[in-house]
C-alpha positions in Angstrom: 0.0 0.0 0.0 1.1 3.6 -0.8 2.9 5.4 1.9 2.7 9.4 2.2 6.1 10.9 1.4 6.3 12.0 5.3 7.1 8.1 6.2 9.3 9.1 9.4 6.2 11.3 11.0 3.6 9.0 9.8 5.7 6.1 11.4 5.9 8.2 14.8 2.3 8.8 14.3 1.7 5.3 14.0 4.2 4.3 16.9 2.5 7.2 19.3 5.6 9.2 19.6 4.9 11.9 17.3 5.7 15.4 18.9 4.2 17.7 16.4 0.7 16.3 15.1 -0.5 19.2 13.3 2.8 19.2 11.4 1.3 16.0 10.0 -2.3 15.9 10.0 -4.9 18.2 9.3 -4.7 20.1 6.1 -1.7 20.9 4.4 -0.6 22.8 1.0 1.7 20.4 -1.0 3.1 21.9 -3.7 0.0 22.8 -5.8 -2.4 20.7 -4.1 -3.8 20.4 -0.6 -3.5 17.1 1.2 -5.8 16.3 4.2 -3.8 13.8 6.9 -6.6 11.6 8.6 -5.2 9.0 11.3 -8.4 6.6 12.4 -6.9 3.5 13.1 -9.7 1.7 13.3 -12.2 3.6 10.5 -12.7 1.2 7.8 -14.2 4.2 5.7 -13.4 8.3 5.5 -15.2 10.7 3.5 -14.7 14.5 3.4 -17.2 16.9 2.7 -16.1 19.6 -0.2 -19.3 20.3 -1.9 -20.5 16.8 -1.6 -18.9 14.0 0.4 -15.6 12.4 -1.4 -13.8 9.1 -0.4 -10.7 9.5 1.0 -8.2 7.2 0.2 -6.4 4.7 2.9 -2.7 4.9 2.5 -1.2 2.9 4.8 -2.8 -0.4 6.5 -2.8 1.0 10.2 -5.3 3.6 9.2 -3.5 6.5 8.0 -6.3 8.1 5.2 -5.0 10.6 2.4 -7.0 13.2 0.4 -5.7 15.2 -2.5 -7.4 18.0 -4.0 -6.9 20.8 -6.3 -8.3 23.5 -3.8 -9.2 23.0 0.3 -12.6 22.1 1.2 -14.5 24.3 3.4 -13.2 24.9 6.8 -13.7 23.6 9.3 -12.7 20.1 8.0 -15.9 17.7 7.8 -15.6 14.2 8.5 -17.9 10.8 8.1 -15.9 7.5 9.5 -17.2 3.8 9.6 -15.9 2.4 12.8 -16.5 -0.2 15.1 -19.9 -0.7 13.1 -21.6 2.9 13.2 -21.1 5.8 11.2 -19.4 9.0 12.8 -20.1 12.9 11.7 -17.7 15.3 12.7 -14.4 18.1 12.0 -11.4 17.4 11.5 -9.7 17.6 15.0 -6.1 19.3 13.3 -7.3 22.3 11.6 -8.7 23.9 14.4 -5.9 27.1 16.0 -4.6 26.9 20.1 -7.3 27.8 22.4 -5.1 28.6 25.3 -3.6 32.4 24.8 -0.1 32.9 25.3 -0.5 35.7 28.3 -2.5 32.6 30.2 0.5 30.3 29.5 2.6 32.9 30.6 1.3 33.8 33.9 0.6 29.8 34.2 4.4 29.6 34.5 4.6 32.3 36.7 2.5 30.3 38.9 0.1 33.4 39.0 -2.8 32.7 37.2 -5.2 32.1 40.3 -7.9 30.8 37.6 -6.1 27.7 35.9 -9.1 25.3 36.2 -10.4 27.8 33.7 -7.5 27.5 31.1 -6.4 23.3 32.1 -8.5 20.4 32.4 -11.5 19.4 29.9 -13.8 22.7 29.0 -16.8 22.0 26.6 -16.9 25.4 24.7 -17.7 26.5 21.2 -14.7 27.1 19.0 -14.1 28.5 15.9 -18.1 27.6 15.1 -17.8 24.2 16.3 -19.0 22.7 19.6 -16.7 20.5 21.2 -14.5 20.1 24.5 -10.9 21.8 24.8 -8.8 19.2 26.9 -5.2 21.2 28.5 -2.5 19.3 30.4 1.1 20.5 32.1 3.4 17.5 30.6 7.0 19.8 30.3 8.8 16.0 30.0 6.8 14.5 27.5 7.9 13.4 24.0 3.9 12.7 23.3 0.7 13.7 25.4 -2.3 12.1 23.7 -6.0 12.3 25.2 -7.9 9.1 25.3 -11.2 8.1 26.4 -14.6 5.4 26.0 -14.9 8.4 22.4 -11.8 6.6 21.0 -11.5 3.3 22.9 -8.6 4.9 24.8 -6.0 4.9 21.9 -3.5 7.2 22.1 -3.1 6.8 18.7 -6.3 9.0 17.6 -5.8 12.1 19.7 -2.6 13.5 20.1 -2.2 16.8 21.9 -0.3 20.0 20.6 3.0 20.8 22.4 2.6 25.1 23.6 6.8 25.3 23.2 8.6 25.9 26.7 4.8 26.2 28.6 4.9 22.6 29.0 1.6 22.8 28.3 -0.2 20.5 25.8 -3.8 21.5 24.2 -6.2 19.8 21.9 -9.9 20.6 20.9 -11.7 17.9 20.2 -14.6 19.0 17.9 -18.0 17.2 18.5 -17.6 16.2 22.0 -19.7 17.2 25.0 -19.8 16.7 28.8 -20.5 13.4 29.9 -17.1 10.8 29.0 -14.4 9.4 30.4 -11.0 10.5 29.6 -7.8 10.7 30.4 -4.5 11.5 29.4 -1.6 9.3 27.9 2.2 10.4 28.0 5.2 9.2 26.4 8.2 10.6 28.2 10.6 12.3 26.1 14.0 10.5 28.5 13.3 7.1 28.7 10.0 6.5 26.8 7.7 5.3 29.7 4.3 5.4 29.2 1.9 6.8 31.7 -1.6 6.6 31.8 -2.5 9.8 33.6 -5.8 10.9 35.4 -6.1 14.6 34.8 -5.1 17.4 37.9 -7.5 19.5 36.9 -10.6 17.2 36.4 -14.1 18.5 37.9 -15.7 15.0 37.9 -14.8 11.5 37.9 -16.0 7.9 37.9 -16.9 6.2 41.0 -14.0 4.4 42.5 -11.9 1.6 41.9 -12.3 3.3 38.6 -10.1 6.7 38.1 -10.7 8.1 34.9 -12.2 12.0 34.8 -15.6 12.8 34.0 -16.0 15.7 30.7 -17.9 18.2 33.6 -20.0 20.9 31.7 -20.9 24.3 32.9 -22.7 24.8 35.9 -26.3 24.5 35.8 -27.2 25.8 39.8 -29.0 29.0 40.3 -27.2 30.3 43.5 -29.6 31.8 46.1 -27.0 32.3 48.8 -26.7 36.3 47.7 -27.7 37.6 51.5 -25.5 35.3 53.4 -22.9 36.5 51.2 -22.8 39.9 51.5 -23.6 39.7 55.4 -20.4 37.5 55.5 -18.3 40.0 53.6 -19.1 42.7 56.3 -19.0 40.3 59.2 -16.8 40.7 61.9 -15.3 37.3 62.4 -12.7 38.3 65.4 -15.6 38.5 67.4 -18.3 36.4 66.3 -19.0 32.8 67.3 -18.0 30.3 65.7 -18.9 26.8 66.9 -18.0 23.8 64.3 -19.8 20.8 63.5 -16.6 18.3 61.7 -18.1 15.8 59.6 -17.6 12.8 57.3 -20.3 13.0 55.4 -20.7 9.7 54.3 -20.5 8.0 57.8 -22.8 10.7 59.4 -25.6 8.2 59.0 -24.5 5.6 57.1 -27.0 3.1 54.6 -28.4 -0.3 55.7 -27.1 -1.2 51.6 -23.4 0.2 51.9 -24.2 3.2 49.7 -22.8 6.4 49.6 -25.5 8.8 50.2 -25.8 12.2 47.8 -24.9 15.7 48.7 -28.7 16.9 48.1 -29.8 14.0 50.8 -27.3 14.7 53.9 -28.2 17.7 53.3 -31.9 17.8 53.4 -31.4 15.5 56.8 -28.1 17.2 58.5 -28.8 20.9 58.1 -32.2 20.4 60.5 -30.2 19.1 62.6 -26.9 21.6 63.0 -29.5 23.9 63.3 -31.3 22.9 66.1 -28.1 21.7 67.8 -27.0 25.7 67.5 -24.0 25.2 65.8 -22.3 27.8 63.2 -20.6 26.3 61.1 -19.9 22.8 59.5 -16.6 21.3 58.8 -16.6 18.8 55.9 -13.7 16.1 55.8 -12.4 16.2 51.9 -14.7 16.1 49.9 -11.9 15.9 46.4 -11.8 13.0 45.3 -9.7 10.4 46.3 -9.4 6.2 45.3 -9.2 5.0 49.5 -12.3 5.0 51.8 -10.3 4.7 54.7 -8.1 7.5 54.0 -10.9 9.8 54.9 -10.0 11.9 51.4 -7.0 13.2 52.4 -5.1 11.1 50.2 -6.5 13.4 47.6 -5.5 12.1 43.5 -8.2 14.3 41.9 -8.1 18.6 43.5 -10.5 19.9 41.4 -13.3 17.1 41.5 -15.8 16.7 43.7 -15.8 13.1 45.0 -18.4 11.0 42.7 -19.1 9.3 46.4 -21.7 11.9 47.1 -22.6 12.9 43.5 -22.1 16.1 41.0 -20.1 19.3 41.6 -23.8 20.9 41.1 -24.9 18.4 44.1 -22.3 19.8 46.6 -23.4 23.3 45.4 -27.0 22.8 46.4 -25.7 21.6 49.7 -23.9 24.7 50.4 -26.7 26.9 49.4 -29.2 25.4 51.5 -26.8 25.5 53.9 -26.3 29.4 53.7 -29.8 29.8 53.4 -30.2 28.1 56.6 -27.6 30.9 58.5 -24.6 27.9 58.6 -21.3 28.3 57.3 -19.8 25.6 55.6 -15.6 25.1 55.8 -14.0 22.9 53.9 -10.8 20.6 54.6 -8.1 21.0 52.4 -4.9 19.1 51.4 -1.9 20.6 50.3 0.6 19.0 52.3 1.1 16.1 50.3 0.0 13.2 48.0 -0.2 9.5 47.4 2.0 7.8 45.2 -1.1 6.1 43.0 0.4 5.3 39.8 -2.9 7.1 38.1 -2.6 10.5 39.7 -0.2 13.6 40.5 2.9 11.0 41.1 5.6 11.1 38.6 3.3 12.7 36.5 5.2 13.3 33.1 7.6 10.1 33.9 9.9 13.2 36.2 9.3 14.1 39.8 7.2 17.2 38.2 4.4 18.2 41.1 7.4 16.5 44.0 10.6 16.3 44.0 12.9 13.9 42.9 15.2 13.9 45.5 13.6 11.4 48.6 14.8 14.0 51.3 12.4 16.6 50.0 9.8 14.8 48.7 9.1 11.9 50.4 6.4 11.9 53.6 7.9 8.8 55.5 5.2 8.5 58.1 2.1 8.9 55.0 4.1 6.9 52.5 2.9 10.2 50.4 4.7 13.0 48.6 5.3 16.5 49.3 4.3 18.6 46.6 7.9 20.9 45.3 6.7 24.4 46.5 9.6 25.7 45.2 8.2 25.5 41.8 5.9 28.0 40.3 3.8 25.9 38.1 2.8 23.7 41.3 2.7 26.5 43.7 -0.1 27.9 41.5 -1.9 24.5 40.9 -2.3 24.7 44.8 -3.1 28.5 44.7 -5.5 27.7 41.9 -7.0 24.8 43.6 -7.9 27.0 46.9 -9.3 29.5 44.4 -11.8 27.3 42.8 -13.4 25.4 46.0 -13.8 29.4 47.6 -14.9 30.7 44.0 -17.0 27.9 42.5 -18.4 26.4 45.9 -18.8 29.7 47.8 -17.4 27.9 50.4 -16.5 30.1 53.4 -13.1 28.9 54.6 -10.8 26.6 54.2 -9.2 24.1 57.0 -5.4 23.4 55.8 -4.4 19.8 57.2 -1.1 19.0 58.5 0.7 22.8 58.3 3.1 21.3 60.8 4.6 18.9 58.0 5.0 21.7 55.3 7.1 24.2 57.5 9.8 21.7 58.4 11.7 19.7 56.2 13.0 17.7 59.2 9.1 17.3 60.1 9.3 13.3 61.2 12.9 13.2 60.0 16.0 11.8 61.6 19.8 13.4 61.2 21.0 12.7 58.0 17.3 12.1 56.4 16.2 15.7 55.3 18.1 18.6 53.1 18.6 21.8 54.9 17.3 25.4 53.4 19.9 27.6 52.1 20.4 29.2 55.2 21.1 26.0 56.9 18.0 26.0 58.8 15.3 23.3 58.9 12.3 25.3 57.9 10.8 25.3 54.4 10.8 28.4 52.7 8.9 27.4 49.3 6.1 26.2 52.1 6.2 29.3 54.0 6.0 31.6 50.8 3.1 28.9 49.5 1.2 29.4 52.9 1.4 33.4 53.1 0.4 33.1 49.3 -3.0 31.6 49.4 -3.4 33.6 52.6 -3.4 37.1 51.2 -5.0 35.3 48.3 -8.2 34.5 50.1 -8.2 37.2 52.8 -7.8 39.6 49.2 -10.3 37.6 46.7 -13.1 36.2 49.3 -13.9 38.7 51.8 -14.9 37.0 55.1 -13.6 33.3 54.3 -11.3 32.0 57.0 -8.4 29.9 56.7 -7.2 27.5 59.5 -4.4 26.1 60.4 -4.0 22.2 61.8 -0.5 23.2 63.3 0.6 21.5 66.0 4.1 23.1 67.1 5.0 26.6 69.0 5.4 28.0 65.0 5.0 32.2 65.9 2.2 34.0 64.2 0.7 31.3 62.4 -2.5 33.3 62.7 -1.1 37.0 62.2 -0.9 38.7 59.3 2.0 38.5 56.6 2.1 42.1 56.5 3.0 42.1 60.3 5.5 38.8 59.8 2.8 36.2 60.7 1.3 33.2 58.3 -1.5 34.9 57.4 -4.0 32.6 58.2 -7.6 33.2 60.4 -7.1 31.1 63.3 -5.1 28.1 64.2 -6.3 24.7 65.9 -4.9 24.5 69.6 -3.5 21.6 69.8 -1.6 21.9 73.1 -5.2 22.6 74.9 -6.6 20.0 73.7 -3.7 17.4 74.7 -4.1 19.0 78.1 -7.2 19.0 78.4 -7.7 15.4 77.2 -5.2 14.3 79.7 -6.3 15.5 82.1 -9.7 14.2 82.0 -8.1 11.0 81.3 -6.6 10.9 85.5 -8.7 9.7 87.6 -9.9 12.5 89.9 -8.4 11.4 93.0 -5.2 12.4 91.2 -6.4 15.3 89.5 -4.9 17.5 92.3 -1.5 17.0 90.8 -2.1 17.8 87.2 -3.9 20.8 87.9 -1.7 23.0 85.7 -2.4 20.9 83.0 -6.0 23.3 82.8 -4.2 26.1 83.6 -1.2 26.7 82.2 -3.4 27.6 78.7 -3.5 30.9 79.8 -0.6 31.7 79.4 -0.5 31.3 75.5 -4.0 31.4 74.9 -3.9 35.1 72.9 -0.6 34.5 71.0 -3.0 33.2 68.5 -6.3 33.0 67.5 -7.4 29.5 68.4 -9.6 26.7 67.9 -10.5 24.6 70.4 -10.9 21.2 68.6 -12.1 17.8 69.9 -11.7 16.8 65.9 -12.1 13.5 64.1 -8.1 12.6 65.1 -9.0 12.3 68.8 -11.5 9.2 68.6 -9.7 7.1 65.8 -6.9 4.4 66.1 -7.2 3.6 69.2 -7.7 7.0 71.0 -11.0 5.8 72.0 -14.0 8.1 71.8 -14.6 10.9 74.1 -17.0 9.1 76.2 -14.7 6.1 76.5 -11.5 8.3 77.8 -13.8 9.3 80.8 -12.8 7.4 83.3 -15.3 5.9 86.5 -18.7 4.4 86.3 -21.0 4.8 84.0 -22.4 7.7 86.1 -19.0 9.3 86.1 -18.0 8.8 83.0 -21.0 10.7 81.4 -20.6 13.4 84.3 -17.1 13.9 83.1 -18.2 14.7 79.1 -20.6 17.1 80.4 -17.6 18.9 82.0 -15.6 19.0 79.5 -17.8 19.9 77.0 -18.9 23.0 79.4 -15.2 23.3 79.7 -14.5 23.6 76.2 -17.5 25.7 75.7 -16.6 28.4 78.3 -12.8 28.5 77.4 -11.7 31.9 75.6 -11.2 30.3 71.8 -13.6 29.3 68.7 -15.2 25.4 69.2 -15.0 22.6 67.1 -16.3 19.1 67.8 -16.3 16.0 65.4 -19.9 14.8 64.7 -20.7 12.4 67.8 -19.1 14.1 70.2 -22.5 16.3 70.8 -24.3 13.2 72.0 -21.5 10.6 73.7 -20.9 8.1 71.0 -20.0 5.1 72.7 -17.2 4.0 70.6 -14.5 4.8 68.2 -15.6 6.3 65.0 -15.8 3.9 62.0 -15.6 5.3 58.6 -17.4 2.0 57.3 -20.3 2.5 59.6 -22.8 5.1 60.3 -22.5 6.7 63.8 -24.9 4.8 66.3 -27.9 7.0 66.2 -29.9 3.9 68.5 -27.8 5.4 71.4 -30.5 8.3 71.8 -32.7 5.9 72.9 -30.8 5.5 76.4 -31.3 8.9 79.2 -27.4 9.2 79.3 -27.0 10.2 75.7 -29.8 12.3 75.2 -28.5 14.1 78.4 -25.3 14.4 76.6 -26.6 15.8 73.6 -29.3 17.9 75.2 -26.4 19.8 77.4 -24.9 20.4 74.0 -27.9 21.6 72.7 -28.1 24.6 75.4 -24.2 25.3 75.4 -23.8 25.7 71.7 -26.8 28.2 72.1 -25.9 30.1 75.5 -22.6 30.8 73.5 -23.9 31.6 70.4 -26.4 34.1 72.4 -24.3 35.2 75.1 -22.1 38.0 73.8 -19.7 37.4 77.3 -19.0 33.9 75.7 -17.3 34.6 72.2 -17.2 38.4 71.9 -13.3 38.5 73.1 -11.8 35.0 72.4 -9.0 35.9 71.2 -8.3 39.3 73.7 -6.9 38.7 77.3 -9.5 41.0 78.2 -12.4 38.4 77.6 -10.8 36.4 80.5 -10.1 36.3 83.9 -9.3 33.6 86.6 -11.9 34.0 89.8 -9.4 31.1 91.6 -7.7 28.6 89.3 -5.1 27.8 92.8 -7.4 25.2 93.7 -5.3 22.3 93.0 -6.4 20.8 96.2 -10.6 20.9 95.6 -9.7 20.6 91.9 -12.5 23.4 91.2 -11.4 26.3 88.3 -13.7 29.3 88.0 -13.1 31.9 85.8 -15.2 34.9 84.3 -15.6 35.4 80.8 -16.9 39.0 79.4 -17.5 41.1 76.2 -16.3 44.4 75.4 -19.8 45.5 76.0 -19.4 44.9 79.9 -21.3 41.5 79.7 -20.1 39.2 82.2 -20.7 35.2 82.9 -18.9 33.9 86.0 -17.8 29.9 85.6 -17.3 27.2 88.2 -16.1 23.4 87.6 -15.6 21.1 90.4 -13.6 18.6 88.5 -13.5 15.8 91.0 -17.2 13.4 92.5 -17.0 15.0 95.6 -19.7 17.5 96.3 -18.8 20.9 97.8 -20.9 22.6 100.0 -20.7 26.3 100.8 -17.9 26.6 98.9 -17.3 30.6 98.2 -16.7 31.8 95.5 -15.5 35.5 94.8 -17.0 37.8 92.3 -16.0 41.0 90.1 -19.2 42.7 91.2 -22.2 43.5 93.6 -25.8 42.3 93.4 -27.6 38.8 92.4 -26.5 36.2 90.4 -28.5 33.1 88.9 -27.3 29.8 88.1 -27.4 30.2 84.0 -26.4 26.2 83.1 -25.8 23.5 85.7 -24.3 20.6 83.4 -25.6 18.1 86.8 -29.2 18.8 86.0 -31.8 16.0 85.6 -32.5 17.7 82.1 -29.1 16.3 81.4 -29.3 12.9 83.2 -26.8 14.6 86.0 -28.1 14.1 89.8 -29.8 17.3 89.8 -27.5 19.1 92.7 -26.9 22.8 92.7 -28.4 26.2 93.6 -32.0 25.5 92.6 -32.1 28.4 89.8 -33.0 31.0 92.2 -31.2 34.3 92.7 -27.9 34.4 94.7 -27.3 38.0 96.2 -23.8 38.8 96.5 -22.0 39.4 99.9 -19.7 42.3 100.7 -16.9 39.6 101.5 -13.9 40.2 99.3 -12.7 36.7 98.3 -9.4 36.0 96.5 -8.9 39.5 95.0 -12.4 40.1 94.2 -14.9 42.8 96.0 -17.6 40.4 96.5 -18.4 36.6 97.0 -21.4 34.4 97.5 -21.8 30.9 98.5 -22.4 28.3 96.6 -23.0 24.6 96.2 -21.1 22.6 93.7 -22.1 19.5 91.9 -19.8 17.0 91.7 -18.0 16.2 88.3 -19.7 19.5 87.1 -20.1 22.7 85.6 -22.1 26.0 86.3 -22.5 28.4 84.8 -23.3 32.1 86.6 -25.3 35.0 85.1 -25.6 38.4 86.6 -29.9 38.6 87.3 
């Protein structure tokens, strides 16, 4: 059979290495004639359309078609094809010019253009005329980037990509396709000649899992109606505002007698009722990118841009957080850009070269995750993850964003022994590409998305994680406290007849408590892999154990900070959470629990409504101790107040032992009423206290203050004091 006279790149053509594909196919002049270049390799008939529809010729066995003509057809190219039994109408793919401008590609390098899931990815559009989907993908090592999908039986062969130079950028439209297929991309490296099968980075959608192809994703279809909760949450005032978190997994929330994943619009429709009612401000989703491992939670993300097919469409997760705005609730998202798994289908290796890591182990390797750590140092990545933050705030109107594991990305000896990491140029052991990366996307979101937050999940004494980078700091909103919370868990852990001697362990908070603005988080880490749940690291009885949660959920409710709590904490799960199984919503059946969740009820609204409870959280002024020398009682009290003069006076005997009369100083005259008593029948307790009635103040300083009153404490319990 005849051979075109460009053998060599009609052989690389046929081989899948060819570089250049629009030096070969498409339409060409040749000499006095055009030549149209057709490469089916599995058509067993072409036509063109000039003024009617001509034959063109098969030159070479492995379908490689040649037309000749005297002058071009009309453009854009028209093609019919016989293939695998049906009859295909379309363009020809190679006549079409770049979609991607070169100012995008250029600011792409730079790592500045915020909006790259608008330029890469898969993005039906209408081009020169023609309907069809643009697909982009960063390959810079790549001899050959092809796009393959269930249009072409996944054969590199049919749809090779056109290199954009130095970019590293490749770019094909592929007339007549619309949203809906698989795809993904297939690239030949240009050093050794691997061949990698590649999911795409920028993908919107994808299949349900084990399968990891993307999903075409068109435009968005949802009519947002969120318009009030976004303006009122551009002027808010954050700093001072409550903010009480709900963290949840959302497809173990409830769970399904069948093992199915339920859909965005579902949880929805059942777990906003309930936030609502609980008082809570905010939700906290666990990832909700896609990623191929249950267990992992998602945050071994492999696809950034797509929302996991677990829980449906992007448009799905949209209608969740509008009804969730609607509602008054916030919704935060946790986000990943610490690292990523070494799935042969995803970000690893990506072109066949450590492109998105980096190649040397000592940066780029996460020992403890078996993951890798994405090269910050590198402006094409450092914008992916720039981008990436972008789009979830932009397209999801999500209102902040929870960064996991910020502790790993500011050291590179992070989990390291001597002689395993690679210092900075300084010599010094912290990151620098991180730190740039993390002030970044920052002023990026504090700039682009007025009133979204960003929190850290940083678990070192890191300065100014959560002051501004024009002051020196981090830039982010707020950071998790993680010492309080191993404190706090410890202690409640003793048994209280030793509790006297780890008093400080409650106390010594205070003095780092307004360094930063803080979370206090009892999150999804502290009731996994054996860490029991919250319930179970009460110890005592069964009475004693639920005592001590109501505590420490008044505790953590009174303490100067914002709140978080992983879903099942608000009601005393009885065991470990299991990311196979729905939480045990049977346990409301039983007095204890509903006490549990009934206490959390009224403290998630007392400090949502009480201005003295959330007002200063992060000032020293919001706080004072009333006596927190008590090591030998093990009782704390402590006022909390607003800048508005608001007070609320707190008390926690922290041991079973009931104390009677015990006096308690106070910052002012008058009567006093006992607000919350967490030992209240209402919340299964034994019902001890001070009856609800008015306490009048004596003249009787006690310890520094200019008044006192007597009081009975419950044992194992909180009150809570309001001036009548």
């Amino acid at each position: 059979m005849k051979k075109s006279p460009t053998d060599p790149l009609l052989q690389a053509a046929l081989e899948a290495r060819l570089h250049d594909p629009f030096g070969l196919l498409g339409l060409h002049r040749a000499g006095a004639h055009w030549e149209l270049r057709v490469l089916l390799p599995r058509a067993s008939r072409v036509e063109l359309f000039t003024d009617r529809w001509e034959s063109v010729p098969r030159v070479h066995a492995q379908g490689f078609f040649l037309w000749k003509g005297e002058s071009p057809p009309p453009r854009p190219c028209r093609l019919r094809y016989e293939q695998d039994g049906r009859s295909v109408e379309t363009w020809d793919a190679y006549q079409f010019s770049p979609v991607l401008s070169d100012h995008d590609l250029y600011l792409f390098n730079e790592g500045r253009l915020l909006q790259n899931y608008r330029m890469l990815g898969a993005h039906p559009m209408r081009h020169e005329g023609v309907q069809g989907v643009c697909f982009a993908v960063w390959a810079p090592n790549a001899e050959r980037v092809s796009v393959v999908g269930d249009f072409n039986r996944w054969d590199g062969r049919q749809h090779p990509m056109r290199s954009r130079g130095s970019s590293g950028v490749w770019e094909l439209f592929v007339p007549g396709l619309r949203e809906g297929p698989l795809y993904k991309f297939e690239i030949r490296n240009r050093h050794h000649g691997g061949i990698m099968v590649k999911t795409d980075p920028f993908g919107f959608a994808f299949e349900m899992r084990p399968g990891t192809a993307a999903r075409i994703c068109g435009q968005s279809r949802h009519a947002w109606q969120d318009g009030a909760w976004m303006e009122g949450r551009a002027r808010a005032d954050w700093l001072h505002a409550p903010m009480n978190v709900y963290e949840v997994h959302l497809g173990s929330w409830k769970g399904s007698a069948d093992g199915r994943f339920p859909n965005f619009r579902d949880i929805v429709r059942d777990l906003l009722p309930y936030v609502k009612d609980l008082g809570y401000t905010h939700l906290e989703l666990l990832p909700v990118s896609e990623h191929p491992l249950d267990e992992s939670w998602g945050y071994q993300t492999t696809g950034y841009f797509g929302v996991t097919s677990r829980y449906g469409t992007p448009d799905d997760f949209r209608h969740f957080v509008d009804q969730c705005h609607q509602a008054g609730v916030g919704v935060i998202l946790d986000w990943v850009p610490g690292h990523f798994p070494r799935d042969d289908f995803a970000l690893a290796r990506f072109d066949g070269s450590a492109l998105y890591e980096h190649e040397d182990p000592r940066l780029g390797e996460h020992q403890d995750w078996g993951t890798y750590i994405f090269n910050y140092g590198r402006s094409e990545v450092r914008g992916f993850l720039l981008g990436n933050a972008h789009y979830w705030l932009s397209e999801f109107h999500l209102d902040g964003l929870r960064v996991d594991a910020v502790a790993s990305m500011l050291y590179l000896d992070y989990s390291r022994k001597a002689g395993e990491w690679l210092p900075n140029r300084y010599g010094g052991r912290e990151n620098l590409d991180a730190l740039t990366f993390l002030r970044d996307v920052n002023v990026m979101v504090h700039e682009q998305f007025p009133g979204a937050l960003t929190v850290a999940e940083e678990s070192t004494a890191w300065p100014m994680v959560s002051r501004p980078v024009y002051l020196g700091g981090l830039g982010f909103s707020m950071k998790w406290n993680m010492g309080w919370m191993n404190d706090t868990l410890r202690y409640f852990s003793h048994d209280p007849i030793y509790r006297r001697h780890h008093h400080s362990d409650l106390t010594f908070g205070q003095l780092y408590a307004y360094s930063e603005n803080f979370v206090l988080p009892f999150s999804h880490d502290e009731v996994v892999h054996g860490k029991k749940s919250l319930l179970d690291k009460m110890p005592g009885d069964t009475w004693q154990r639920f005592a001590n949660l109501r505590l420490l959920l008044c505790y953590q409710m009174t303490c100067p900070g914002k709140k978080l709590n992983f879903m099942g904490n608000e009601f005393g799960h009885g065991t470990e959470w299991q990311v196979k199984a729905g939480l045990d919503w049977g346990l409301l059946a039983i007095h204890w629990h509903q006490g549990v969740q009934r206490l959390s009820r009224d403290l998630n609204r007392l400090y949502r409504d009480r201005t003295a409870l959330h007002d200063q959280d992060f000032e020293s002024a919001g706080f004072f101790w009333l006596d927190c020398d008590d090591a030998d009682q093990s009782v704390l009290s402590f006022v909390r107040q607003a800048r508005d003069g608001s007070r609320l006076a707190v008390v926690l005997n922290l041991t079973p032992v009931p104390r009677l009369g015990y006096r308690l100083g106070l910052p002012s005259a008058g009567a006093w009423r006992e607000r919350l008593n967490t030992d209240s029948t209402h919340y299964a307790g034994g019902d001890l206290g001070n009856g609800g009635l008015p306490l009048q103040s004596e003249p009787q300083p006690w310890k520094g203050q200019p008044c006192s009153i007597s009081l009975t404490l419950p044992p194992l319990a909180g009150l809570i004091l309001e001036p009548c």
